[in-house]
BABAPA-274111 format. One record per residue: residue in one letter; x, y, z of N, C-alpha, C, O, CB in turn. Coordinates in steps of 0.02 Angstrom, whole numbers, padded with zeros to 5 digits, always signed. Glycine has a CB too. Example, Ala and Ser with C-alpha at 12.3 -4.5 7.8 and 13.67 -1.06 7.14 Angstrom:
<atoms>
a+00660-00284+00390+00615-00225+00390+00660-00165+00390+00712-00166+00423+00565-00224+00452 s+00642-00112+00354+00684-00053+00357+00645+00002+00394+00670+00057+00402+00704-00030+00286 
</atoms>
This chain:
<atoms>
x+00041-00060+00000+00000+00000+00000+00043+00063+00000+00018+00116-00018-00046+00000+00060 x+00118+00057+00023+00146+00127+00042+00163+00142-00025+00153+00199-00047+00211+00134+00097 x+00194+00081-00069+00220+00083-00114+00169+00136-00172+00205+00175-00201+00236+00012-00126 x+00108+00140-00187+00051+00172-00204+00052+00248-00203+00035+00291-00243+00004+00148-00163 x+00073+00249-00154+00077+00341-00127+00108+00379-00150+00087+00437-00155+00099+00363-00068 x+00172+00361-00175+00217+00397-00202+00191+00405-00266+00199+00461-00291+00280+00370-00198 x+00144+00339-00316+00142+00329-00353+00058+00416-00366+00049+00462-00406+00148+00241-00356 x+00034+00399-00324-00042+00459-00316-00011+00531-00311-00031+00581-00341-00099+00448-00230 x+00041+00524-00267+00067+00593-00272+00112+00635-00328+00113+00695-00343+00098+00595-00221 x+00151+00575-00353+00153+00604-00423+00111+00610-00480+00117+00654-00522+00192+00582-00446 x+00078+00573-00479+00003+00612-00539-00029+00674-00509-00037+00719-00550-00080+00551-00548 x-00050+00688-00444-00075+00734-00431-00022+00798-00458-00047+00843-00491-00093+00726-00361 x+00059+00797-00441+00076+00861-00451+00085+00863-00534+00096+00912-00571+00142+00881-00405 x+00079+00803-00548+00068+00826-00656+00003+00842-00662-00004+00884-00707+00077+00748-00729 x-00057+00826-00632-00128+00840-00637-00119+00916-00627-00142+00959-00665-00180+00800-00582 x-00076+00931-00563-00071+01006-00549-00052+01054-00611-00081+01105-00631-00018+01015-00494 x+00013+01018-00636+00057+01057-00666+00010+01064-00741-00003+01117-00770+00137+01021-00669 x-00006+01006-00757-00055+01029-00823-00120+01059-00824-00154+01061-00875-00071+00976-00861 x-00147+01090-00754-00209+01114-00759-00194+01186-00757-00225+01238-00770-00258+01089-00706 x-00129+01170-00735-00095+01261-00731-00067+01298-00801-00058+01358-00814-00015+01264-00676 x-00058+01236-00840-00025+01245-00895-00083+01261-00955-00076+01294-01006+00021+01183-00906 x-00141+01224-00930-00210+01235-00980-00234+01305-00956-00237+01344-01003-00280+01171-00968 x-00250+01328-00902-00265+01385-00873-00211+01435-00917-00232+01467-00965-00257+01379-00789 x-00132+01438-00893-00109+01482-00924-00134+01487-01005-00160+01538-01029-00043+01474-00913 x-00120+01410-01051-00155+01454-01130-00227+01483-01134-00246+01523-01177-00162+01398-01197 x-00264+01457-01083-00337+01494-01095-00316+01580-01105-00326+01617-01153-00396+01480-01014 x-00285+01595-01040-00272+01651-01022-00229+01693-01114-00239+01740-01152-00219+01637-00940 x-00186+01641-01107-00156+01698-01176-00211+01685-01232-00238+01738-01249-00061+01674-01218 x-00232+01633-01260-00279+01643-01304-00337+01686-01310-00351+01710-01365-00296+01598-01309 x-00376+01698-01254-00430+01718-01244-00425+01792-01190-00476+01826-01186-00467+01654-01218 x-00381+01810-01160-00372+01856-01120-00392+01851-01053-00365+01896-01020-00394+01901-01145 x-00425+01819-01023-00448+01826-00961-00413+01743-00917-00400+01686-00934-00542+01837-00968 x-00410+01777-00865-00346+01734-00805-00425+01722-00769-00461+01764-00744-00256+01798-00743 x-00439+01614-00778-00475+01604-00719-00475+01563-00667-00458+01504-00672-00520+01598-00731 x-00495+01594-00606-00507+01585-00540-00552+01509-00514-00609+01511-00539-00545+01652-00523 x-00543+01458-00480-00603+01433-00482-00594+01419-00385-00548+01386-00362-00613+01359-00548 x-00637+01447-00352-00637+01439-00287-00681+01394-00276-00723+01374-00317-00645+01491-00252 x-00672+01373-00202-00691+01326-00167-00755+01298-00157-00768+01238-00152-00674+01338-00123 x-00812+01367-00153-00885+01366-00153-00905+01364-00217-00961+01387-00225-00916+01421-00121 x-00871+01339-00278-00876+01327-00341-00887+01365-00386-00906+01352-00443-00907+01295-00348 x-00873+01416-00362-00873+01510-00418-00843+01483-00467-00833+01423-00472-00818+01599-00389 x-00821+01538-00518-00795+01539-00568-00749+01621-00575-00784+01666-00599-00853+01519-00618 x-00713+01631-00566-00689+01700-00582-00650+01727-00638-00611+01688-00664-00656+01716-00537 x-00654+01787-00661-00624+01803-00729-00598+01871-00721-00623+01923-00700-00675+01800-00792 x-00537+01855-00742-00511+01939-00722-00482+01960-00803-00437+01926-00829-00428+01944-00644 x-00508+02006-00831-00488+02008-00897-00402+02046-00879-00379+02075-00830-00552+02059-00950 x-00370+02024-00956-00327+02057-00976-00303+02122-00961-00266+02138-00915-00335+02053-01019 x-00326+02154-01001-00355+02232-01023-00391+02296-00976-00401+02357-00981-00410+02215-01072 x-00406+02239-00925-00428+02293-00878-00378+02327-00804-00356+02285-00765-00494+02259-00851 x-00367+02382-00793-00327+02377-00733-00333+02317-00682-00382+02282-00695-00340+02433-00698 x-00302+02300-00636-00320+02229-00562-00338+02284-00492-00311+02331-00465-00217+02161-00530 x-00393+02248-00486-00421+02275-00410-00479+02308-00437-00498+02291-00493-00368+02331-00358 x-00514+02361-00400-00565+02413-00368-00572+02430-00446-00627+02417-00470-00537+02483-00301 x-00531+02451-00482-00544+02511-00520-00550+02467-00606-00557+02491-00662-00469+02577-00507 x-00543+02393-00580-00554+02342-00649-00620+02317-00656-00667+02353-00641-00508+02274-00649 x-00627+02270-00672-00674+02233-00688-00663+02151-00692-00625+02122-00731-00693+02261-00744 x-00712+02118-00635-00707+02049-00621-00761+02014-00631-00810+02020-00594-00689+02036-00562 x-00759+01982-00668-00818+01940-00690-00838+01849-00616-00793+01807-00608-00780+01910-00795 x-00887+01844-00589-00902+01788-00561-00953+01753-00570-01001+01779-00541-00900+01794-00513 x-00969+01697-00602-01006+01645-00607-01031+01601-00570-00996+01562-00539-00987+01622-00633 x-01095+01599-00568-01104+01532-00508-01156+01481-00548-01202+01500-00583-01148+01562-00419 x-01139+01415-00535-01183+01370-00585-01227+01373-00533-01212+01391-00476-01159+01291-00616 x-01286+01356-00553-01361+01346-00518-01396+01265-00559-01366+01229-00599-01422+01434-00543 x-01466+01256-00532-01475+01191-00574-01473+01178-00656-01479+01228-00692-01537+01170-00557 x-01467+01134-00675-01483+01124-00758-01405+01183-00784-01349+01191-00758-01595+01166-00789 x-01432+01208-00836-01369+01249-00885-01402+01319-00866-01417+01357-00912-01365+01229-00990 x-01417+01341-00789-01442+01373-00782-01361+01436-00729-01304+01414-00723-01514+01335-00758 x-01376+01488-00708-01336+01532-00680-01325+01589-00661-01356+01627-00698-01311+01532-00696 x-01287+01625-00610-01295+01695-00626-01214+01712-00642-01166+01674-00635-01334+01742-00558 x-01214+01781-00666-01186+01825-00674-01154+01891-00637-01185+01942-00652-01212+01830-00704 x-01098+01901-00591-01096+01962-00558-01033+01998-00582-00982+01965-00586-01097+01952-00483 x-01030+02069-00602-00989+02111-00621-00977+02141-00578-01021+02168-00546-00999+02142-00664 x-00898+02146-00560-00858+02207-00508-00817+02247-00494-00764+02226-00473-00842+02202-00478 x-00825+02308-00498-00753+02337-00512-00776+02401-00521-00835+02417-00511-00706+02307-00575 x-00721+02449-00544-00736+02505-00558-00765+02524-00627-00800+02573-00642-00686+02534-00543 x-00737+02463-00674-00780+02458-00756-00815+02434-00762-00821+02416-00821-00762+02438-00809 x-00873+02409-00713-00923+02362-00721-00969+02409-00760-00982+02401-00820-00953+02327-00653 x-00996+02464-00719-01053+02485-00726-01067+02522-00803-01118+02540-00832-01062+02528-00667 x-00970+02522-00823-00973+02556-00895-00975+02506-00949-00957+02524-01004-00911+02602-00909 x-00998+02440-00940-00993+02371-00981-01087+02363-00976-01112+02314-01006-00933+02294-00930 x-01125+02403-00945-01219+02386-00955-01220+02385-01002-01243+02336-01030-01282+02429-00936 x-01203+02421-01026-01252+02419-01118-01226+02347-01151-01262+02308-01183-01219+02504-01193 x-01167+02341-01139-01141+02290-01176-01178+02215-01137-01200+02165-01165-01051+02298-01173 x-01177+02228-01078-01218+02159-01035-01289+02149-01059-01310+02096-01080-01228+02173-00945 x-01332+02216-01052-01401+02202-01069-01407+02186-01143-01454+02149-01158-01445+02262-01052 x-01360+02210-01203-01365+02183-01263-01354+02105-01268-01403+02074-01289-01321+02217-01301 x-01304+02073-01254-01288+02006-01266-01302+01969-01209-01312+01911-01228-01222+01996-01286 x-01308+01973-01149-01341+01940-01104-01415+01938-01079-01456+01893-01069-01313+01952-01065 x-01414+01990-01073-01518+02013-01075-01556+01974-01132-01598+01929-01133-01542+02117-01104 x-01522+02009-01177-01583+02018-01235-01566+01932-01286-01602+01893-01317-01564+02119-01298 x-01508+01935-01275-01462+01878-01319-01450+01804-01291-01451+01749-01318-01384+01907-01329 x-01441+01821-01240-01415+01762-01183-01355+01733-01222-01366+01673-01230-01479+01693-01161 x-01309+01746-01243-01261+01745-01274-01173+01786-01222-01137+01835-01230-01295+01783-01343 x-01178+01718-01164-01111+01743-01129-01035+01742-01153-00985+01775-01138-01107+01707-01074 x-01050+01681-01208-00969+01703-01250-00962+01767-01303-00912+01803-01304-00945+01633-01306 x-01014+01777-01341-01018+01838-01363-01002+01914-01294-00969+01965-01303-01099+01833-01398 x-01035+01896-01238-01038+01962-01200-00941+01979-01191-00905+02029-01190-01090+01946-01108 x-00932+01902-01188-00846+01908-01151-00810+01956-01208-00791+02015-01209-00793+01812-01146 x-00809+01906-01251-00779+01946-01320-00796+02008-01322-00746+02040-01306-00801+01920-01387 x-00821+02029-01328-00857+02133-01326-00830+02141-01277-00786+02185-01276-00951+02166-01316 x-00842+02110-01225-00783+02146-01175-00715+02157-01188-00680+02207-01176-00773+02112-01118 x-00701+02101-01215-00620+02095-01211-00600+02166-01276-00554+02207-01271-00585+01990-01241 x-00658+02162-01342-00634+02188-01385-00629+02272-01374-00582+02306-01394-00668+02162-01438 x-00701+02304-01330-00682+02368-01304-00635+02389-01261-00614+02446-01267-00722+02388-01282 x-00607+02338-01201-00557+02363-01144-00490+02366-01182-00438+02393-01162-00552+02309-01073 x-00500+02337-01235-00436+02337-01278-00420+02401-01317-00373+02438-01328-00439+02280-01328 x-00493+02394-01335-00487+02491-01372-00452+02540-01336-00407+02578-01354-00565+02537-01376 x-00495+02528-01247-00488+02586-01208-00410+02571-01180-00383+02618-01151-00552+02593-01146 x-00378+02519-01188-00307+02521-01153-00253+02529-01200-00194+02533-01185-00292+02457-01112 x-00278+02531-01260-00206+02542-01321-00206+02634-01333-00238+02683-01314-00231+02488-01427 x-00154+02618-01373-00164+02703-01396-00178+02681-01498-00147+02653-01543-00056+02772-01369 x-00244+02715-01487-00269+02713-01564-00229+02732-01625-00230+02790-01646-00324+02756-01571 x-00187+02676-01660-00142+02700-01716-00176+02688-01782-00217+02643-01792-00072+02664-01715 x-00159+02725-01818-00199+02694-01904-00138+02588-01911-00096+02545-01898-00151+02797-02020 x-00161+02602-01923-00130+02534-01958-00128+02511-02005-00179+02495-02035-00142+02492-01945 x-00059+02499-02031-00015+02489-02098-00042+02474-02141-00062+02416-02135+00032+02449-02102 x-00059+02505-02203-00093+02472-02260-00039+02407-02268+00015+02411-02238-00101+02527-02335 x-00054+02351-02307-00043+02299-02334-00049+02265-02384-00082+02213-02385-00054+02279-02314 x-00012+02292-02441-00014+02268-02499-00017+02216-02539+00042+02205-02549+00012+02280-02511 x-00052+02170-02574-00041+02122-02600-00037+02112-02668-00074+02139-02709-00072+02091-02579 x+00023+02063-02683+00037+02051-02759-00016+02040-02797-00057+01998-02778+00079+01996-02771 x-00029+02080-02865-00077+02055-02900-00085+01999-02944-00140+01989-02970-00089+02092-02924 
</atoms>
């Protein structure tokens, strides 16, 4: 039986190491770093937005069936309504809402350049 243990504890820290490693590409692919706590939340801290008070944190809670809520927090929440009541209200469409998020905080955190025409051979 002892012999076993060693054997559980090394899968657990590769179970570790690759859930950390899937988490990190979510994060670069998609922009948002997530959280999953204990009482079974879901948390999302985008990219693009400052961290803390003055950002915006997305939390999820599953409920029965494919059912859930939604809570926004931060100091950019309240400037993301229009975009919530369009694709979540009216749409129920939460991967669409993310994306609009991600694609305006991106607007608001770059500095707006024209960008390079690009020529192609005829």
């Amino acid at each position: 039986m002892t012999s076993a243990l060693p054997s559980h504890t090394g899968s657990l820290q590769v179970f570790k190491a690759k859930s950390q490693e899937f988490l990190d590409t979510l994060h670069s692919l998609l922009g948002y770093r997530i959280l999953f706590s204990e009482s079974g939340d879901v948390r999302l801290n985008t990219t693009y937005a400052p961290r803390g008070k003055s950002g915006v944190t997305f939390r999820f809670a599953s409920q029965e069936g494919h059912f859930g809520s939604m809570q926004l927090t931060g100091g950019l929440a309240k400037t993301l309504d229009e975009l919530r009541e369009f694709w979540v209200t009216q749409r129920q469409e939460v991967p669409c809402f993310l994306a609009s998020v991600t694609l305006e905080l991106y607007d608001r955190s770059t500095v707006r350049s024209p960008l390079p025409l690009v020529c192609l051979p005829a």
